[in-house]
VOGU-3710 file (C-alpha; in Angstrom, 3 decimals, decimal comma):
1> xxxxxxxxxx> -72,240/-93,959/134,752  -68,747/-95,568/133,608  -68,507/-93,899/130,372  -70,128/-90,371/131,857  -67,203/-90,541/134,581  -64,915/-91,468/131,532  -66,017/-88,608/129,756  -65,576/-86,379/132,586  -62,252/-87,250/133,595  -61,129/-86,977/129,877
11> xxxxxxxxxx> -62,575/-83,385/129,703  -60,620/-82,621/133,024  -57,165/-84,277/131,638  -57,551/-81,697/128,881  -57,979/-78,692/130,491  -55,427/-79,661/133,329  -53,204/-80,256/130,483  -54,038/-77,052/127,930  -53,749/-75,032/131,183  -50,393/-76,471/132,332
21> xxxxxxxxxx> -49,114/-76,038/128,825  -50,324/-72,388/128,721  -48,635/-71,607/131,664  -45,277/-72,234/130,436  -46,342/-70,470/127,403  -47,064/-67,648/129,633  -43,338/-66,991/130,975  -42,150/-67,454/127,043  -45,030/-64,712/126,163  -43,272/-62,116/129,038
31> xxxxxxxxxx> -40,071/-61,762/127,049  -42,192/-61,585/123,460  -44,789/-59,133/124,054  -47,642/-58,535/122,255  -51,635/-58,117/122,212  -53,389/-59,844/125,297  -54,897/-62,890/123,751  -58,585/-63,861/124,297  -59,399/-67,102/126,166  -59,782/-70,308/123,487
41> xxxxxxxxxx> -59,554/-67,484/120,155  -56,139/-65,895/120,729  -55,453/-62,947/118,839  -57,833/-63,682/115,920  -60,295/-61,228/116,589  -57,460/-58,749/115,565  -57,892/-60,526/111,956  -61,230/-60,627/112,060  -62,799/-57,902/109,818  -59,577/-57,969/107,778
51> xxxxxxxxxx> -59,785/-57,829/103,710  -56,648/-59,852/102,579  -54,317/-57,082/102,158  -55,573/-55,574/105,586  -54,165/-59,254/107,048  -50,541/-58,118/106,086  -51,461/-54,490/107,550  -52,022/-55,584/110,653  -49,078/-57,814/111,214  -46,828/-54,705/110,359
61> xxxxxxxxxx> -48,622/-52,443/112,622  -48,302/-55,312/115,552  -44,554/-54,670/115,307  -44,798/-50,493/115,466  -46,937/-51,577/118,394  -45,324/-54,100/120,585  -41,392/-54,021/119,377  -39,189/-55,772/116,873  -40,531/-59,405/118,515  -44,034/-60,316/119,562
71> xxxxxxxxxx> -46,109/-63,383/120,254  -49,566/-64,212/118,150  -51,712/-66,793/119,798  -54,262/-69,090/117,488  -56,549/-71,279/119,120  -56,272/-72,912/122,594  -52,516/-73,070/123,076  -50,705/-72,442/119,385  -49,191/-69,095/119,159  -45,929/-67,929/116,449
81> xxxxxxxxxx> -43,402/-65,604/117,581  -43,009/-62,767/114,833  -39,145/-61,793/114,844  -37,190/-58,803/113,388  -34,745/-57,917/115,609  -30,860/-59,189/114,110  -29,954/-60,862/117,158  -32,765/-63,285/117,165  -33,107/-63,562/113,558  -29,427/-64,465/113,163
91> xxxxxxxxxx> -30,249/-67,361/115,712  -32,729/-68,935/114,483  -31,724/-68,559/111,063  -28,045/-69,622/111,426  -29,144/-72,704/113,879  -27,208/-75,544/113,437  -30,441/-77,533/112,916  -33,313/-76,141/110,878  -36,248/-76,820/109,673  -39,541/-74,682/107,796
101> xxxxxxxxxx> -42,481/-73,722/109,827  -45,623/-75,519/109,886  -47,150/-72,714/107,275  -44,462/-74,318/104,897  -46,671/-77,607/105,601  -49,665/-75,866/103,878  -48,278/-75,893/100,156  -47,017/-79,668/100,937  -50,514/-80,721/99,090  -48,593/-79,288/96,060
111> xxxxxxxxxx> -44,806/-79,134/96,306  -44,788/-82,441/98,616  -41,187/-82,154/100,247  -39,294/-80,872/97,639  -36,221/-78,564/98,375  -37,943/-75,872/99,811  -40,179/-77,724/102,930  -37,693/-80,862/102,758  -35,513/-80,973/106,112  -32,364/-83,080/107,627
121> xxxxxxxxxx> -30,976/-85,618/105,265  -33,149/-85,378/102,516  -32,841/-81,600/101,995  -28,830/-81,489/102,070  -28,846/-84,166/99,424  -31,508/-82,404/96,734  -29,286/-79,089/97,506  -26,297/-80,766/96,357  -27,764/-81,883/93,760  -29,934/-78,978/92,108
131> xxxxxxxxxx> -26,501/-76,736/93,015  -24,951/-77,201/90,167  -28,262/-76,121/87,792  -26,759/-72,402/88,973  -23,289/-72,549/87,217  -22,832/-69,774/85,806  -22,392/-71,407/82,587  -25,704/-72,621/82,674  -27,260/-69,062/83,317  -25,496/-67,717/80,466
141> xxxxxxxxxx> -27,559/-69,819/78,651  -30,577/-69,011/80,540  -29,922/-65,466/79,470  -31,070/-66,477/75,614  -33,895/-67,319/77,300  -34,836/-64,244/78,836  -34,047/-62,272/76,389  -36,338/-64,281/74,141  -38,895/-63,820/76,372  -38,593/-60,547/77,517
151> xxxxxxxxxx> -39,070/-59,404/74,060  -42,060/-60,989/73,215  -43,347/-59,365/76,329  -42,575/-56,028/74,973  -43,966/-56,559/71,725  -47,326/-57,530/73,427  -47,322/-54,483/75,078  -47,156/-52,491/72,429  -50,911/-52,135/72,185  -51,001/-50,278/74,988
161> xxxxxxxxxx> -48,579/-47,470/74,448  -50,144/-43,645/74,602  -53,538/-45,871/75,713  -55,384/-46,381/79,254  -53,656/-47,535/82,272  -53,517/-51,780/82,412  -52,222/-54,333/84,084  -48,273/-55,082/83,795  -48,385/-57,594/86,411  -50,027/-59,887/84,306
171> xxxxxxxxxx> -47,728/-59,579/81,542  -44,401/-60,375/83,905  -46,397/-63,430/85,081  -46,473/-65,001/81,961  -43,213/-63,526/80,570  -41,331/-65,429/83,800  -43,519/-68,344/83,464  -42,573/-69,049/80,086  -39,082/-68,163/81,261  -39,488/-71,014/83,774
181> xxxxxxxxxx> -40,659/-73,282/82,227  -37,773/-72,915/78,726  -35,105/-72,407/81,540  -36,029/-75,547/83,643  -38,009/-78,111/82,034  -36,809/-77,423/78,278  -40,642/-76,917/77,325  -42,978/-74,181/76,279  -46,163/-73,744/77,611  -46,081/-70,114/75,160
191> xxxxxxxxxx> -48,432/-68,557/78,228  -48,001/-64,683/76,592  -49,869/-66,405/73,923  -52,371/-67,812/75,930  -52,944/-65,560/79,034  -56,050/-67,852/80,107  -53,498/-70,820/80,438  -54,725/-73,248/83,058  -51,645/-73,372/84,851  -51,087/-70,018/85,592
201> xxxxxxxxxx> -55,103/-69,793/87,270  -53,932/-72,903/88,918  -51,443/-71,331/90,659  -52,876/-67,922/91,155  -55,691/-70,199/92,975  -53,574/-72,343/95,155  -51,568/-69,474/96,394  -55,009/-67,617/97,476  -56,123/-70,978/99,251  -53,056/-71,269/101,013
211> xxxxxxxxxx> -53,252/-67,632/102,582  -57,092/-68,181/103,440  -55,879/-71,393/105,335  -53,168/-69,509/107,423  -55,641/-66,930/108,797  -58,306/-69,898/109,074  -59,061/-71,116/112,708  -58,585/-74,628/111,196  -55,443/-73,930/109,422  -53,060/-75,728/111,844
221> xxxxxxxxxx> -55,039/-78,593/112,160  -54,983/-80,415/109,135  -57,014/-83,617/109,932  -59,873/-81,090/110,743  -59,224/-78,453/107,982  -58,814/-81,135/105,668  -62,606/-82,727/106,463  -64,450/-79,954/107,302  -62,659/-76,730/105,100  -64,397/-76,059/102,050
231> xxxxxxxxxx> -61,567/-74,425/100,603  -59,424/-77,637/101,273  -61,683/-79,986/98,803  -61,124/-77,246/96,017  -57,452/-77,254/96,749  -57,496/-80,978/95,748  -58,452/-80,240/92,598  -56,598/-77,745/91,867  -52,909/-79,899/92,983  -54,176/-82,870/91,385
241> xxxxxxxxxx> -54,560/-80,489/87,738  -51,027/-78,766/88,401  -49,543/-82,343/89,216  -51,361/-83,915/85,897  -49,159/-80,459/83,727  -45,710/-81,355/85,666  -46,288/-85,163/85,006  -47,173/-84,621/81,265  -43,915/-82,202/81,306  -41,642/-84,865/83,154
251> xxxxxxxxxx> -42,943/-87,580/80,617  -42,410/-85,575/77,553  -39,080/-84,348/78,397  -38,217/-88,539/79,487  -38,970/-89,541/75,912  -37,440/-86,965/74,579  -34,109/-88,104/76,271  -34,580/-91,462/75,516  -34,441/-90,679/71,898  -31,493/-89,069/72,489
261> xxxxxxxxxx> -29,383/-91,426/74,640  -30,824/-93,943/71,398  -29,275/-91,650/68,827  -25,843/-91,998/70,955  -26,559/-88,698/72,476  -24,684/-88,987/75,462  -25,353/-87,393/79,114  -22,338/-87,477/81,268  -22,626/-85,954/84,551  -18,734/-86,168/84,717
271> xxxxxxxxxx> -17,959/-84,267/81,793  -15,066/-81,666/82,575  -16,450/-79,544/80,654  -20,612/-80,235/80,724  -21,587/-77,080/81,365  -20,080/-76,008/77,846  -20,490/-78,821/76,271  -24,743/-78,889/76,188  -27,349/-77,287/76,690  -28,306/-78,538/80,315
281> xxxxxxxxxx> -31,821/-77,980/81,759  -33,050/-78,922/85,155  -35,144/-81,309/84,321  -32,000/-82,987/82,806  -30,507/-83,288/85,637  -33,320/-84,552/87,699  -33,596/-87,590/85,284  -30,031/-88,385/85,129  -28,750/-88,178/88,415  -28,844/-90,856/90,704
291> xxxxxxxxxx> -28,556/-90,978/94,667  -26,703/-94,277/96,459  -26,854/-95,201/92,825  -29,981/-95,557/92,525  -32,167/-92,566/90,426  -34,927/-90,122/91,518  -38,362/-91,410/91,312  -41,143/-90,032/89,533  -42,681/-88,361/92,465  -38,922/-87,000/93,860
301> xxxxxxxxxx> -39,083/-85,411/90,211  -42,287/-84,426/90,412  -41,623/-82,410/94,206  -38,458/-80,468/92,885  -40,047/-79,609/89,228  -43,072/-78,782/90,881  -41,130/-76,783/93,606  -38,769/-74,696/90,814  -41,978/-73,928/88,528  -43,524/-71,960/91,965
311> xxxxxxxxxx> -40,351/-70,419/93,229  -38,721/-69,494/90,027  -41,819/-67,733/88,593  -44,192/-66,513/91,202  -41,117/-64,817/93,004  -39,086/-63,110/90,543  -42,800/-61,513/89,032  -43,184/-60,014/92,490  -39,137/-58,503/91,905  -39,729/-57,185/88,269
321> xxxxxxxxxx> -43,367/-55,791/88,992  -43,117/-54,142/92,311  -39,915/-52,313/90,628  -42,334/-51,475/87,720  -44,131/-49,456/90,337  -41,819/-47,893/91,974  -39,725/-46,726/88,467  -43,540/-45,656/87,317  -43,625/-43,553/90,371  -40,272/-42,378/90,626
331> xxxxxxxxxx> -39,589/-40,446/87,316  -36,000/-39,727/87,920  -34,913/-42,564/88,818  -36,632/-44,102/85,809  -34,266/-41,628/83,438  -31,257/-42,422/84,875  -31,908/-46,089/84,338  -32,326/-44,708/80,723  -29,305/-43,255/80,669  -27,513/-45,761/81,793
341> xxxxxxxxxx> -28,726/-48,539/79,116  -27,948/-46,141/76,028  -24,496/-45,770/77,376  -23,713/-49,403/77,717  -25,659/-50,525/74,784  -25,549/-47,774/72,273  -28,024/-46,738/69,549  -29,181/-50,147/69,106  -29,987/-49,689/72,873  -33,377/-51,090/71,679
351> xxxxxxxxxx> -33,072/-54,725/69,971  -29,499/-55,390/71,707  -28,760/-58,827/72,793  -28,575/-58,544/76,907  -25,040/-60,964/77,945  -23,752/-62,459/80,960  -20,721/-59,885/80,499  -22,741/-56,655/79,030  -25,107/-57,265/82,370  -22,117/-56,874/84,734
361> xxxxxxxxxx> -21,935/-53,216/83,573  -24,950/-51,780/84,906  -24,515/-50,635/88,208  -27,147/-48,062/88,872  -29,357/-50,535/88,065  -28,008/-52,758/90,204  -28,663/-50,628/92,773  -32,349/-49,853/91,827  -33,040/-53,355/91,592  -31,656/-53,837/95,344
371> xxxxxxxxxx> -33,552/-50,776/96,254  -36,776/-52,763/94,811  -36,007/-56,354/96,637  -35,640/-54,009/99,986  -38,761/-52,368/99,668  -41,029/-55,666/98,596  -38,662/-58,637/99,000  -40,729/-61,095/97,107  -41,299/-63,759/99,717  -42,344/-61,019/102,303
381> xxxxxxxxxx> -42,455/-63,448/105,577  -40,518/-66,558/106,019  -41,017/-69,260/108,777  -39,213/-71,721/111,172  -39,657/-74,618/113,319  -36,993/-74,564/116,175  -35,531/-78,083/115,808  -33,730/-77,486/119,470  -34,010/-75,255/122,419  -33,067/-71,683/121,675
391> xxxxxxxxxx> -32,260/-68,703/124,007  -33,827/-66,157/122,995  -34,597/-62,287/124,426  -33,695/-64,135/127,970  -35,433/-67,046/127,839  -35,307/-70,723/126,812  -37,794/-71,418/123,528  -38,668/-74,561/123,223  -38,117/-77,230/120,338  -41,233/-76,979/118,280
401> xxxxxxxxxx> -41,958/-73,452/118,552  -43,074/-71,646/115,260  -41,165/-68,541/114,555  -41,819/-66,029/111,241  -39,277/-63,578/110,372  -41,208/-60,560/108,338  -38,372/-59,727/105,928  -40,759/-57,032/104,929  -40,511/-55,362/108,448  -36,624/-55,893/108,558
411> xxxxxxxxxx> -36,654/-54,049/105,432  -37,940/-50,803/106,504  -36,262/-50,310/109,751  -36,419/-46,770/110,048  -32,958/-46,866/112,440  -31,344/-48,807/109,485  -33,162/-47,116/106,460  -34,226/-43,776/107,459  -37,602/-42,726/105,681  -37,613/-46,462/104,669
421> xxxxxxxxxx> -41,090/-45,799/102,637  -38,947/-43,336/100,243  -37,239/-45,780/97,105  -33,819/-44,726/97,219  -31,397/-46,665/95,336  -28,768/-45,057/96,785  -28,548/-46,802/99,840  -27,203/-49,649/98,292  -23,952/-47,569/97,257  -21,086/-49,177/98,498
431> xxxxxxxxxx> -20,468/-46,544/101,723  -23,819/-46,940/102,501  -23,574/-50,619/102,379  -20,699/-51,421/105,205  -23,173/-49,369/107,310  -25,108/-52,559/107,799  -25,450/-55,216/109,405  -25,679/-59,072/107,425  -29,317/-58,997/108,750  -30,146/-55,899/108,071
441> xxxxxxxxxx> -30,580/-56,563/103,986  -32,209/-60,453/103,420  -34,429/-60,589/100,408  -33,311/-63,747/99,725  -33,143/-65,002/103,427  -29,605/-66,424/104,738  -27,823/-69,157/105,930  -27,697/-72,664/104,867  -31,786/-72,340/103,693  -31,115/-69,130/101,597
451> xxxxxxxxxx> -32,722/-69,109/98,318  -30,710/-71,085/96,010  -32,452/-69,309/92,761  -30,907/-65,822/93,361  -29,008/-65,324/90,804  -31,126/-66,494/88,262  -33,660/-64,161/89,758  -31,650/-61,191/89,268  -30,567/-61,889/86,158  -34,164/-62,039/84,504
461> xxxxxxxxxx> -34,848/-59,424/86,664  -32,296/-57,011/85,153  -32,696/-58,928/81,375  -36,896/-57,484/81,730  -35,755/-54,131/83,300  -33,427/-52,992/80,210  -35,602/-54,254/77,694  -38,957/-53,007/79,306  -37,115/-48,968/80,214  -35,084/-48,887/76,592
471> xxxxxxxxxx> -38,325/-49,272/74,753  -41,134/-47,730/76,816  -41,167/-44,671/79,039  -43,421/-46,370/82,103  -45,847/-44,201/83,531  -48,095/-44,114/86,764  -51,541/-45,401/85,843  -54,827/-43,501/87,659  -55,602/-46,366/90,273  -51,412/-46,502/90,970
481> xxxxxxxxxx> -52,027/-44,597/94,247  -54,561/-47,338/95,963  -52,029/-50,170/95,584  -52,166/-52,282/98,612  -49,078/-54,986/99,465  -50,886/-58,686/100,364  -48,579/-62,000/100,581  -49,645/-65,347/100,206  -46,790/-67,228/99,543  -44,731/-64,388/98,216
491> xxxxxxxxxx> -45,360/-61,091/97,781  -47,692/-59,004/95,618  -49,948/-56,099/94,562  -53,948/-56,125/95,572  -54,916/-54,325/92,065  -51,915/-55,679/90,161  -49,472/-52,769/88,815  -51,629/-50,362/87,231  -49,172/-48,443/85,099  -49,622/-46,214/81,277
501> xxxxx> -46,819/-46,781/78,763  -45,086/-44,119/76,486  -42,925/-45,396/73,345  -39,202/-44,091/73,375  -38,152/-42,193/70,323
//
């Protein structure tokens, strides 16, 4: 009879509680509209009969529906608001304190709390230090790189000019993974050689699992999903393979330096002029800097190696491929791009060595690539935990509410980009531009949290462009036309970038 009663009371403490709770939630959900949520399921049913892509469909039609800021419930009481309107999205992205949403929590398994998850303390000290990997010194070596790369890439696809339609997406995958990898961790992993490399599955893999566990009804409880999830004992092995290739890539490049620094090659991380002076890589700098004076340990290594191999890849092949697309399907454009690179570069137009300065002097393409970022900004949604009490749309948010801001959405504002669906790289003339608002235009987010990587990101991005449109006239493949958007962790095509190539005379 005790424990009965026990039980009892327990079961009443709950629901006393999750009804109290959901209350409150209540008067938050009047100023955040959105679909009526079902008792205990929330607004899952709206998911239910969803293919992957259809998941990202229906959070964009939510916001033609209910306004530029709704509320999604989960189960019992956890709900996200989705944001898009400036005011709020300034807020909660220019808040004093900050810190990632709990989605950011579900790629932890694999990037533990490197940059882009870390918060407080430990985040403003790995920003100071990775900062200086982005002189532009360094990326003017990086350019070698890309260049490198980039035409390899080209000579691959080769095989498929006046052919069948294929998959280009592929190809930029392992182009900027090879990139990455030269770039960061002074290694080759030579992936266009090897397109079944087990790294690149590996992380094609984990990105899936991670979107299956955000629309999963056990996704924001990890003790549960963790035990029970099917999905979450195959993630295991998949982190504990990508940790064994960044570990074998740390310990390589370690002995490597150790050679050096026993040859009298010196590191100096006080040089005047260091950036000059060496070849730097990021890796480098990981293993040579020290904190309170004390260096990084293997696993602080391991998070922010681990952390540039996703972002610096997986990202800027979602830049360079959806702009594939839309060049495929906008001939015009494509021809002035043309243009434009045989008037810089001259008749060598095709084999020319891309520069830091010589990249400066294409502007339409500078404007086609912004065109591209607006259109599919590579990481599509991005997330927040409110660290403090916000006001918001007339009402007092809690600490601990989730909040996702769908850059994609902001993007194609049809008050700020009128037929928003239409690529139009004139928009980002400079007229057009000082129409706008700072939060109108934030492929690579703002504030403090902004993406550290963007210039690097653009400048492959251009390096691939020129080399890809001064060799090959890119042309729309059959399937083009039933190319669905998804996101995962970033953005990316269902059916990868169908496309037909045509060699330039």
């Amino acid at each position: 009879m005790i424990l009965q009663a026990l039980l009892i009371g327990a079961v009443a403490f709950l629901l006393i509680s999750h009804l109290m709770e959901r209350k409150k939630l209540k008067k938050i959900n009047a100023h955040f509209p959105g679909p009526k949520p079902l008792p205990v399921v929330g607004n899952l049913m709206e998911f239910a009969f969803k293919d992957i892509p259809g998941v990202f469909e229906r959070v964009v039609e939510l916001h033609q529906e209910y306004g530029k800021d709704y509320m999604m419930w989960s189960l019992f009481n956890w709900n996200i608001i989705m944001m898009t309107s400036s005011k709020n999205v300034e807020k909660v992205l220019l808040a004093k304190k900050t810190q990632k949403s709990l989605v950011y929590q579900f790629i932890e398994p694999w990037l533990g709390t490197g940059l882009l998850i870390a918060s407080g303390e430990k985040w403003f000290q790995r920003r100071k230090i990775i900062t200086p990997t982005f002189h532009f010194k360094i990326l003017e070596q990086f350019i070698r790189v890309f260049n490198t790369e980039t035409d390899t890439m080209v000579k691959l696809l080769r095989k498929h000019v006046g052919g069948k339609e294929f998959d280009i997406y592929d190809y930029v995958t392992l182009m900027a993974l090879d990139s990455i990898c030269e770039t960061s961790m002074g290694t080759s992993v030579d992936a266009q050689h090897n397109p079944d490399n087990k790294y690149v599955l590996n992380v094609k893999r984990m990105a899936v699992l991670v979107l299956l566990r955000t629309i999963s009804v056990l996704g924001p409880y990890p003790t549960l999903y963790n035990v029970l999830h099917p999905n979450a004992w195959e993630q295991r092995k998949v982190v504990k393979e990508l940790h064994a290739f960044t570990d074998n890539v740390i310990r390589r490049r370690r002995q490597q330096l150790s050679k050096e620094k026993a040859e009298n090659v010196a590191f100096d991380m006080n040089e005047e002029n260091m950036y000059s002076k060496r070849k730097m890589t990021f890796l480098d700098l990981l293993l040579n800097v020290t904190v309170e004076g004390k260096p990084l340990s293997n696993l602080d290594i391991r998070e922010e190696v681990d952390t540039f191999m996703f972002e610096g890849h997986d990202t800027t092949t979602s830049g360079i491929s959806f702009t594939i697309y839309e060049l495929a399907r906008n001939q015009d454009v494509q021809e002035r791009v043309y243009e434009e690179i045989v008037a810089i570069l001259g008749k060598d137009h095709k084999t020319a060595e891309l520069t830091y300065q010589n990249l400066q002097e294409f502007n339409y393409l500078d404007l086609v690539v912004k065109e591209g970022l607006r259109m599919y900004p590579p990481v599509g949604i991005i997330g927040r935990e409110l660290v403090e009490d916000l006001e918001l749309n007339g009402t007092t948010v809690p600490a601990g509410q989730q909040v996702l801001v769908p850059i994609y959405v902001i993007h194609r504002n049809p008050e700020i980009y009128p037929n928003p669906h239409q690529f139009d790289p004139s928009r980002f003339s400079e007229e057009a531009e000082s129409k706008r608002g700072p939060f109108d235009y934030i492929p690579f987010s703002i504030g403090s949290r902004n993406c550290i990587g963007q210039r690097y990101a653009l400048m492959e991005m251009k390096v691939s462009l020129i080399k890809l449109i001064a060799n090959y006239r890119i042309l729309p493949g059959e399937s083009l036309g039933n190319l669905r958007v998804k996101t995962d962790l970033v953005l990316r095509p269902d059916i990868g970038i169908p496309v037909k190539i045509v060699l330039r005379e």
